[in-house]
ROTINU-416712 format. One record per residue (C-alpha): x, y, z; residue number from 1. Coordinates in Angstrom, 2 decimals, always signed. Layout:
BEGIN
(zase (X, Y, Z), NUM)
...
END
This chain:
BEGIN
(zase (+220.19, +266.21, +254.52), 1)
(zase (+217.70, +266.70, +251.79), 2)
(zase (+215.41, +269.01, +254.03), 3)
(zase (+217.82, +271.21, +253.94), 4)
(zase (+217.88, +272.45, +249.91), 5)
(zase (+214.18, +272.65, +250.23), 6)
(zase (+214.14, +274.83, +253.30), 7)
(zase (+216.60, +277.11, +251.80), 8)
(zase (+214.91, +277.36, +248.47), 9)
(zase (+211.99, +278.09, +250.23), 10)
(zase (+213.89, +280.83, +252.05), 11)
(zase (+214.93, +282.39, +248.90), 12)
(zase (+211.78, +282.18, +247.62), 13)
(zase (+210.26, +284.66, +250.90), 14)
(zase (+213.10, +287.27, +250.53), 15)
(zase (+212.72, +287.81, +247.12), 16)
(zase (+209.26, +289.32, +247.15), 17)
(zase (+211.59, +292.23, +249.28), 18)
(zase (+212.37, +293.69, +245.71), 19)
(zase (+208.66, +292.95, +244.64), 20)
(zase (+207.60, +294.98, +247.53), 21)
(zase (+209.55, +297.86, +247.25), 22)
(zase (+208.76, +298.11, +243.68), 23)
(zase (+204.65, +298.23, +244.42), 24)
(zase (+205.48, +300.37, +247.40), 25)
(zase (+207.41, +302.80, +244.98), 26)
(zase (+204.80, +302.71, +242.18), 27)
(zase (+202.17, +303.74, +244.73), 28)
(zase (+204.15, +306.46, +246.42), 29)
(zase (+205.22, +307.85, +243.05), 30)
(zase (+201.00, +308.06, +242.33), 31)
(zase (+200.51, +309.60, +245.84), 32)
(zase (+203.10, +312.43, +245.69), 33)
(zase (+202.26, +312.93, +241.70), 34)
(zase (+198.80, +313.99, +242.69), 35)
(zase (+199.11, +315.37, +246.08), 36)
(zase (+202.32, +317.64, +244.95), 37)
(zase (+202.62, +317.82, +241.26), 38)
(zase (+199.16, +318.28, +239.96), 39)
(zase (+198.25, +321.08, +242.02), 40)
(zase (+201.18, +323.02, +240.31), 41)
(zase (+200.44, +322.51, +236.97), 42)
(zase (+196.62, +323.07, +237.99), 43)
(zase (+197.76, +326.60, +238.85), 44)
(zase (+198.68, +327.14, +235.24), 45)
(zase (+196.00, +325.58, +233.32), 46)
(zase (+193.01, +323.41, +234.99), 47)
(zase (+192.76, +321.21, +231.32), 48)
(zase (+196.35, +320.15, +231.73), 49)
(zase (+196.21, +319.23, +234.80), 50)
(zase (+193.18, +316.82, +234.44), 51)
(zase (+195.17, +315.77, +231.38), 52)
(zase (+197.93, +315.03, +233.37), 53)
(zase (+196.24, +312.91, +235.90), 54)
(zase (+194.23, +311.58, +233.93), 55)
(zase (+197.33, +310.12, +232.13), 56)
(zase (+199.25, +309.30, +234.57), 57)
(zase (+196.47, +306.96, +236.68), 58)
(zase (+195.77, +305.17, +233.38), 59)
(zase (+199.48, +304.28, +232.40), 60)
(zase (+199.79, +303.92, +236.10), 61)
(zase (+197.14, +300.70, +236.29), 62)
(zase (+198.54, +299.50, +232.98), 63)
(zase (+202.10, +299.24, +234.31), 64)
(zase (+200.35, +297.93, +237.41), 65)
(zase (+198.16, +295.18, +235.94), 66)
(zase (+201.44, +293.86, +234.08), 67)
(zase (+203.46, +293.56, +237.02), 68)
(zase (+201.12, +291.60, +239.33), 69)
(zase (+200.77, +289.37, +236.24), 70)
(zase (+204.53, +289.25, +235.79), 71)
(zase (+204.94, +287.96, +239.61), 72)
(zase (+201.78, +286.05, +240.37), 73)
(zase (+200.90, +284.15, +237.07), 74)
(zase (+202.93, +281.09, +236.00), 75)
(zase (+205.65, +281.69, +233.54), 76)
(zase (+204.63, +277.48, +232.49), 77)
(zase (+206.09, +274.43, +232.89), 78)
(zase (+206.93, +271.16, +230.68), 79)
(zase (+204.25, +269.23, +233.38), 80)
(zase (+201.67, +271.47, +232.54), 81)
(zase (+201.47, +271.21, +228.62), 82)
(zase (+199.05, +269.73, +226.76), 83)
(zase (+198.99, +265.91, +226.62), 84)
(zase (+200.33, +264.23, +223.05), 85)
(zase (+197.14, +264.26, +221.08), 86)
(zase (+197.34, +262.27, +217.26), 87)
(zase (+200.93, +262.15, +217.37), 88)
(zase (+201.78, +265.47, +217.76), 89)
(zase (+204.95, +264.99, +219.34), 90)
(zase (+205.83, +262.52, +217.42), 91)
(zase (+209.99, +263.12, +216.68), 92)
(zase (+211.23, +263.38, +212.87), 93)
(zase (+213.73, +261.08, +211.97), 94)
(zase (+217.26, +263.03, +212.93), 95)
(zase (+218.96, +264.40, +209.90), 96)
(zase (+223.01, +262.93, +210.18), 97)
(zase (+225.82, +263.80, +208.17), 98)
(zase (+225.63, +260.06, +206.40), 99)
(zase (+222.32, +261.00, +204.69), 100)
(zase (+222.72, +261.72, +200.88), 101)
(zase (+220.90, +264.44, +199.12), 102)
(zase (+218.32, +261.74, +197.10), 103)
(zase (+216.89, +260.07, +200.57), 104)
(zase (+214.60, +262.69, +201.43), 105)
(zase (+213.19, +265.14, +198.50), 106)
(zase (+212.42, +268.98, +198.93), 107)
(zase (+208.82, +268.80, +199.17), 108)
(zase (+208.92, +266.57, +202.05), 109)
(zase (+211.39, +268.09, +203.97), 110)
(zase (+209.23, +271.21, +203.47), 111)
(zase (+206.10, +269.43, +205.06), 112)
(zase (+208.21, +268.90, +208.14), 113)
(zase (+208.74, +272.59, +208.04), 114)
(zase (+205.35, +274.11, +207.36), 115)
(zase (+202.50, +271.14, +208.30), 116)
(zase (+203.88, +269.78, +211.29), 117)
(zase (+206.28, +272.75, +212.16), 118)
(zase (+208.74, +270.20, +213.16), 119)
(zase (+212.63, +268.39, +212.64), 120)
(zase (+214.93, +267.12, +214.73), 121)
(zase (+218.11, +267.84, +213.88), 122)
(zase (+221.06, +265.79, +215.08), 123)
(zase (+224.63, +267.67, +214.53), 124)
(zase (+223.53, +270.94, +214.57), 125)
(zase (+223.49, +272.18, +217.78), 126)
(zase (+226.27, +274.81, +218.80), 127)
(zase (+225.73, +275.82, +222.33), 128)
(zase (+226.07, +274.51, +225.21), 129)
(zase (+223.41, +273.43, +227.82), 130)
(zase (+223.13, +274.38, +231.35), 131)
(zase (+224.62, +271.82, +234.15), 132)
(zase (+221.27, +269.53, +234.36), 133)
(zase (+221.92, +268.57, +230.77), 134)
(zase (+225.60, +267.12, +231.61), 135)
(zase (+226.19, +263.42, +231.44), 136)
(zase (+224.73, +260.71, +229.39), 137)
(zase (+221.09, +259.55, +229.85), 138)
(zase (+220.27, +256.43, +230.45), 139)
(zase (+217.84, +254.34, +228.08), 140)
(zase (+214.65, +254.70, +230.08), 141)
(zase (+215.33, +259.05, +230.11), 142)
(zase (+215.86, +258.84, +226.13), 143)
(zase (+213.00, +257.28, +225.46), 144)
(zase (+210.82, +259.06, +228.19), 145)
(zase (+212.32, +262.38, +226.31), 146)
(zase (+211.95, +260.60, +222.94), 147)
(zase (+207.88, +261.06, +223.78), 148)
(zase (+207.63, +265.12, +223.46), 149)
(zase (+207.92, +267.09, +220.44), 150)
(zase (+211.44, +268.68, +219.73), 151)
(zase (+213.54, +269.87, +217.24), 152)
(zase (+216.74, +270.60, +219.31), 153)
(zase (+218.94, +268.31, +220.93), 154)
(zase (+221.87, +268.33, +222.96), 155)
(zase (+225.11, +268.77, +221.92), 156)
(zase (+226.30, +265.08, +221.87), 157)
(zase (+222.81, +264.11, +220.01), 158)
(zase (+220.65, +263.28, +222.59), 159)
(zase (+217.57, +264.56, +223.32), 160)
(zase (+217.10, +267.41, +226.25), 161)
(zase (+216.38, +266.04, +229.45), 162)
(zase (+216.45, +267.76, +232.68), 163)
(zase (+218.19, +265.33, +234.98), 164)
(zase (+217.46, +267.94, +238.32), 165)
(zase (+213.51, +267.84, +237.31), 166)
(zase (+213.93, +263.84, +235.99), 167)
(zase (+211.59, +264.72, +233.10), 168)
(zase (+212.05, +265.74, +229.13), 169)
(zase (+212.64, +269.50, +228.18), 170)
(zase (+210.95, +270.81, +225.57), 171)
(zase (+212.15, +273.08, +222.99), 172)
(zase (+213.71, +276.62, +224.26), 173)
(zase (+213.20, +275.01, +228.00), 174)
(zase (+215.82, +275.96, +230.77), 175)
(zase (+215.87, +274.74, +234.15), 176)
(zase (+215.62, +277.83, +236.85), 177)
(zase (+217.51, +277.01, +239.94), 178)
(zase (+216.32, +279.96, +241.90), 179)
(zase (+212.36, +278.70, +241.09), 180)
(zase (+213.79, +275.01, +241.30), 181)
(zase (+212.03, +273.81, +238.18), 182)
(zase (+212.14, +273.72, +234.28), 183)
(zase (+210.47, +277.10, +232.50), 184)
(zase (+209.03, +276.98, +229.57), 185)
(zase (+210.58, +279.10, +226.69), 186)
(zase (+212.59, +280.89, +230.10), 187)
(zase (+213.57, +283.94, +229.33), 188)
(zase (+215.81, +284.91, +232.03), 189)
(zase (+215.16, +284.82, +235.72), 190)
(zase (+213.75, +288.63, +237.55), 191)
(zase (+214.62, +289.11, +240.97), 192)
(zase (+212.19, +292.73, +240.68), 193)
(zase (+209.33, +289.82, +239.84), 194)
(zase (+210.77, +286.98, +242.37), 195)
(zase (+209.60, +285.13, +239.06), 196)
(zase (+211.17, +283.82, +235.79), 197)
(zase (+210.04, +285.35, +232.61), 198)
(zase (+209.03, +282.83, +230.48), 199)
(zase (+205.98, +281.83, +227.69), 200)
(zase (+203.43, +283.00, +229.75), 201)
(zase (+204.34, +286.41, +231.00), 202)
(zase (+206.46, +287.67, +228.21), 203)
(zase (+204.36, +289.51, +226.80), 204)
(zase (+203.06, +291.06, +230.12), 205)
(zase (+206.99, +291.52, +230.77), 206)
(zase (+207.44, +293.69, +227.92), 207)
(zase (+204.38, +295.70, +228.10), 208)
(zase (+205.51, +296.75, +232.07), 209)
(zase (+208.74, +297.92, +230.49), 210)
(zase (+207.17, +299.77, +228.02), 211)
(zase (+204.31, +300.90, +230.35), 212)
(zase (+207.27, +301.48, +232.86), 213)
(zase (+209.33, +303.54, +230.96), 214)
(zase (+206.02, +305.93, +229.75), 215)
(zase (+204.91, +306.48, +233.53), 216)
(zase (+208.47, +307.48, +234.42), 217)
(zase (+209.20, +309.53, +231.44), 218)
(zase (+205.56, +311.19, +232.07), 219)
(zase (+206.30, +312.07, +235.65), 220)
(zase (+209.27, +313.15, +235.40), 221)
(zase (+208.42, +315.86, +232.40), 222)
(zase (+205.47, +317.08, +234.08), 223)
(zase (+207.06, +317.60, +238.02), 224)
(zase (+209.97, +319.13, +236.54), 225)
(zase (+207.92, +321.54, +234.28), 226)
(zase (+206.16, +322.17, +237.65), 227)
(zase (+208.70, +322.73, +239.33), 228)
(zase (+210.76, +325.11, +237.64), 229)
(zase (+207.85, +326.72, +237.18), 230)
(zase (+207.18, +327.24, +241.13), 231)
(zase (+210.98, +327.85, +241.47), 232)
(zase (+210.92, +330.73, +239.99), 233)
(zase (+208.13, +332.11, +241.82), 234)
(zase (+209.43, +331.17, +245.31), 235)
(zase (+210.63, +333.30, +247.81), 236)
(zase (+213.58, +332.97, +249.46), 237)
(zase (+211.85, +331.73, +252.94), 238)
(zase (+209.73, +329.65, +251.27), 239)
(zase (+210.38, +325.43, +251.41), 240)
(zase (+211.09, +323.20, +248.79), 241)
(zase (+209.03, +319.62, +248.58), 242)
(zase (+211.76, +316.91, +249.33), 243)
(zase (+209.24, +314.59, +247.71), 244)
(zase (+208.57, +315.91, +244.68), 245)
(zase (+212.76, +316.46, +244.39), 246)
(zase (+212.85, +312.53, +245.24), 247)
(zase (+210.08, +311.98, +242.39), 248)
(zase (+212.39, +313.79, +239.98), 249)
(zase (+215.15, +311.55, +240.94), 250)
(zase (+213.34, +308.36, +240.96), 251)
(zase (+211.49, +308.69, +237.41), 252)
(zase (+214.66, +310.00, +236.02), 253)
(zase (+216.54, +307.27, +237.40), 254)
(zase (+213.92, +304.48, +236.73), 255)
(zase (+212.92, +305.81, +232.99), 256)
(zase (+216.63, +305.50, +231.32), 257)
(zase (+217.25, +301.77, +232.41), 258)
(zase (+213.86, +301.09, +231.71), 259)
(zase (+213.90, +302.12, +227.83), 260)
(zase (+217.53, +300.09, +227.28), 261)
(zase (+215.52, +296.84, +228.74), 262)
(zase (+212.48, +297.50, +226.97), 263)
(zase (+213.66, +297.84, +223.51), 264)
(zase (+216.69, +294.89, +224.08), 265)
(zase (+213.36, +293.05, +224.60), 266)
(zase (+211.51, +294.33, +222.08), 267)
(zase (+214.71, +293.37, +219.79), 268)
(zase (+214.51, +290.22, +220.88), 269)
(zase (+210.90, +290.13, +220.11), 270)
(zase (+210.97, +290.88, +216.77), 271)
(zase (+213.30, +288.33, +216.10), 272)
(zase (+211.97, +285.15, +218.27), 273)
(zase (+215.11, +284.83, +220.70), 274)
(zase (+215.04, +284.74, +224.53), 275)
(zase (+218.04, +286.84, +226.24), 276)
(zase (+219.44, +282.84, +226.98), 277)
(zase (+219.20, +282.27, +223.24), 278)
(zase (+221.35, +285.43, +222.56), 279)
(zase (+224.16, +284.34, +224.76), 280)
(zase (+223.86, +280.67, +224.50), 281)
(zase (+224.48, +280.63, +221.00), 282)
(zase (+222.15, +277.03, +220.83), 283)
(zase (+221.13, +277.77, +217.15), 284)
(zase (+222.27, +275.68, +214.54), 285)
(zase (+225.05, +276.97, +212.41), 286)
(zase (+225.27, +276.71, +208.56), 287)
(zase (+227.71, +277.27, +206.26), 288)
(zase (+227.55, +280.90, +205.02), 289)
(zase (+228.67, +280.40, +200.94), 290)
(zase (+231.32, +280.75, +199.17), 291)
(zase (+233.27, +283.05, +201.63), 292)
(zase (+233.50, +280.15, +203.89), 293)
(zase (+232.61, +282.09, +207.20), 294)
(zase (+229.77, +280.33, +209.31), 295)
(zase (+226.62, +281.86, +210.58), 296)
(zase (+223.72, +281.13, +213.22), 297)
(zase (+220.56, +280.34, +212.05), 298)
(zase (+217.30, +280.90, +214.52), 299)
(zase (+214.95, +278.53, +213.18), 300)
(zase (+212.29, +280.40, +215.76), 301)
(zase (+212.89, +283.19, +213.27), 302)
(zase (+209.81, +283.44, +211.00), 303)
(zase (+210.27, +287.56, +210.33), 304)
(zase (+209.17, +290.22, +212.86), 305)
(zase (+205.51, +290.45, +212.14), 306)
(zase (+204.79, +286.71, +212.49), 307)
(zase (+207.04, +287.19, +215.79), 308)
(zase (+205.05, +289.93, +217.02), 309)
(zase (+201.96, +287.99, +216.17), 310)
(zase (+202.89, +284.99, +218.01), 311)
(zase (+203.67, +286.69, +221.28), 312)
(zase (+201.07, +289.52, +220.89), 313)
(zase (+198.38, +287.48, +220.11), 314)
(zase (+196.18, +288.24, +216.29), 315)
(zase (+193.55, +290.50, +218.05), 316)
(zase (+195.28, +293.95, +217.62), 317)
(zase (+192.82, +295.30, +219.94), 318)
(zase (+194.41, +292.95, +222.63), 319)
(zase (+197.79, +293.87, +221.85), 320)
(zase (+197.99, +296.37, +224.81), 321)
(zase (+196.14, +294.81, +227.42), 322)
(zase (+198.72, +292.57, +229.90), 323)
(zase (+196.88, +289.55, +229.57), 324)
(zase (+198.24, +285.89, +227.74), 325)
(zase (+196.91, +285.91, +224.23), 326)
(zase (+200.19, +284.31, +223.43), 327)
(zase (+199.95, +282.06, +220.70), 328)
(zase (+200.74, +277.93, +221.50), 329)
(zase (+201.16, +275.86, +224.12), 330)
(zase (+204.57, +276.73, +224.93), 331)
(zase (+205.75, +273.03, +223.65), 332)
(zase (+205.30, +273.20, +219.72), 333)
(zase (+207.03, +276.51, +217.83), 334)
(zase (+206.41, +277.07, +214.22), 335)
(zase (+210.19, +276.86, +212.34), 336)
(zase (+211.26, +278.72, +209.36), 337)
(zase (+210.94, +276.51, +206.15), 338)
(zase (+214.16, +278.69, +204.40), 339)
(zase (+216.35, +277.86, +207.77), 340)
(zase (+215.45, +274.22, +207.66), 341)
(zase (+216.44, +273.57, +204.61), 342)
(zase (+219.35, +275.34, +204.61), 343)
(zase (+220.29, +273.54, +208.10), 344)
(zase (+219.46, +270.41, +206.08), 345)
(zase (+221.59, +271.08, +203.00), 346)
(zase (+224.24, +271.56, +205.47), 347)
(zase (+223.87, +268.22, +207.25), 348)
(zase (+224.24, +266.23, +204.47), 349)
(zase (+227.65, +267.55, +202.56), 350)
END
């Protein structure tokens, strides 16, 4: 019955804010017992550090706050929610086959695909595969239906992406979520802490609650354990230990660790324009790699780490730490690397 997929998807949907809650329940227990237990031992040693401390601690606290709500309640985006096609914008480039010869298209113009219109569809060079919806032919009305948005990836037999679960075209670095039951834009991966798929939206709010994460965990945990051996070793034997600051030390130290390996795998994969399915996809286009006659990847997303940065991150610096989308784009259109295309193109046509 086809109530029934709905219902259950709609089930899934309730438990997973479970995770979402115990993760805002933690973060405001960790602030409670921080300043109820912790700060009045460090206070006994110096009054400065402890307003230090707090101070701190409350401001990385709402940081890492303010990117998690955004993480789970804001939109990662989706292919129906783009921009309409405005003067051709999403107009395709003629694909580039293995039966073109190197005088039917010149360098200069195959650079203006590159750097004016950021765009090239390339038609055998495509390495990965695609995820189930993308298996099976399409049928004439789906190409050209998928023939109207801009892309310069295609599917492994040639076609252009479609998503035949959704019934609509798929942008470039789109995936179809089948937890959220609908196509992401640029997905990322799919968080059951956030209930929510990290995508073009909230990737840059994703990151900065790792990062922001990882500093409120690393800064509890330094400053309760400093306080604590400190009040150890004035204790008397009758006197009782605080099971919740011991649990505090245990929870930052367990939270901070995991939290540093994800943040800078992400900020890796920042710096050079790849989503965690991109890294294990392998859906670049591959190249020849010269005269050694090994072959290589090539991220045509790629355009060096500052440009990366910049496109995520926003060109305000100022912004740069604040969890809110100054992403670059519309999540459809991504600049390409002029170097990659041509070499993808030079390899198309021996």
């Amino acid at each position: 019955m086809t109530w029934f997929p709905w219902n259950r998807r709609k089930v899934y949907h309730a438990l997973g804010f479970f995770p979402v809650l115990f993760t805002l329940g933690l973060m405001l227990w960790s602030a409670l017992v921080y300043v109820h237990s912790v700060v009045p031992l460090i206070a006994s040693g110096s009054r400065l550090l402890a307003a230090l401390c707090v101070v701190s601690a409350l401001a990385i606290w709402v940081l890492t706050m303010w990117s998690y709500v955004n993480c789970v309640f804001v939109s990662p985006g989706a292919p129906s929610g783009s921009s309409a096609p405005t003067n051709g914008q999403y107009s395709r480039v003629a694909p580039v086959s293995r039966a073109s010869r190197p005088g039917s298209q010149d360098s200069a113009s195959r650079r203006r695909y590159a750097d004016d219109s950021d765009s090239g569809s390339v038609f055998s060079g495509s390495s990965g595969s695609e995820y189930s919806d993308d298996e099976g032919p399409l049928t004439t009305e789906q190409v050209r239906r998928a023939e109207l948005v801009y892309s310069i990836t295609v599917r492994e037999n040639g076609q252009p992406r479609f998503c035949l679960k959704c019934n609509g075209p798929k942008p470039d670095r789109t995936h179809h979520c089948s937890v959220c039951g609908a196509c992401v834009l640029k997905m990322d991966h799919h968080c059951p802490w956030l209930n929510n798929c990290v995508g073009f939206r909230t990737q840059k709010a994703f990151i900065l609650f790792l990062l922001y994460g990882c500093l409120y965990c690393t800064l509890i945990f330094v400053t309760a354990l400093v306080g604590f051996l400190r009040d150890f070793a004035h204790l008397d034997v009758d006197a009782n230990i605080s099971l919740s600051l011991i649990f505090l030390l245990i929870a930052s130290c367990s939270f901070s660790l995991p939290l540093l390996v994800f943040g800078g795998y992400h900020v890796y994969l920042l710096l050079t324009n790849t989503t965690t399915i991109e890294s294990y996809e392998e859906n670049n286009f591959r190249v020849a790699a010269g005269s050694q006659g090994k072959e290589k990847y090539v991220n045509l997303f790629d355009l060096g780490p500052r440009r990366n940065f910049v496109q995520v991150f926003g060109p305000s610096w100022f912004m740069w730490l604040v969890p809110v989308n100054t992403t670059i784009g519309d999540g459809v259109r991504f600049p390409i690397s002029s170097e990659g295309y041509n070499e993808l193109y030079r390899r198309n046509i021996d």
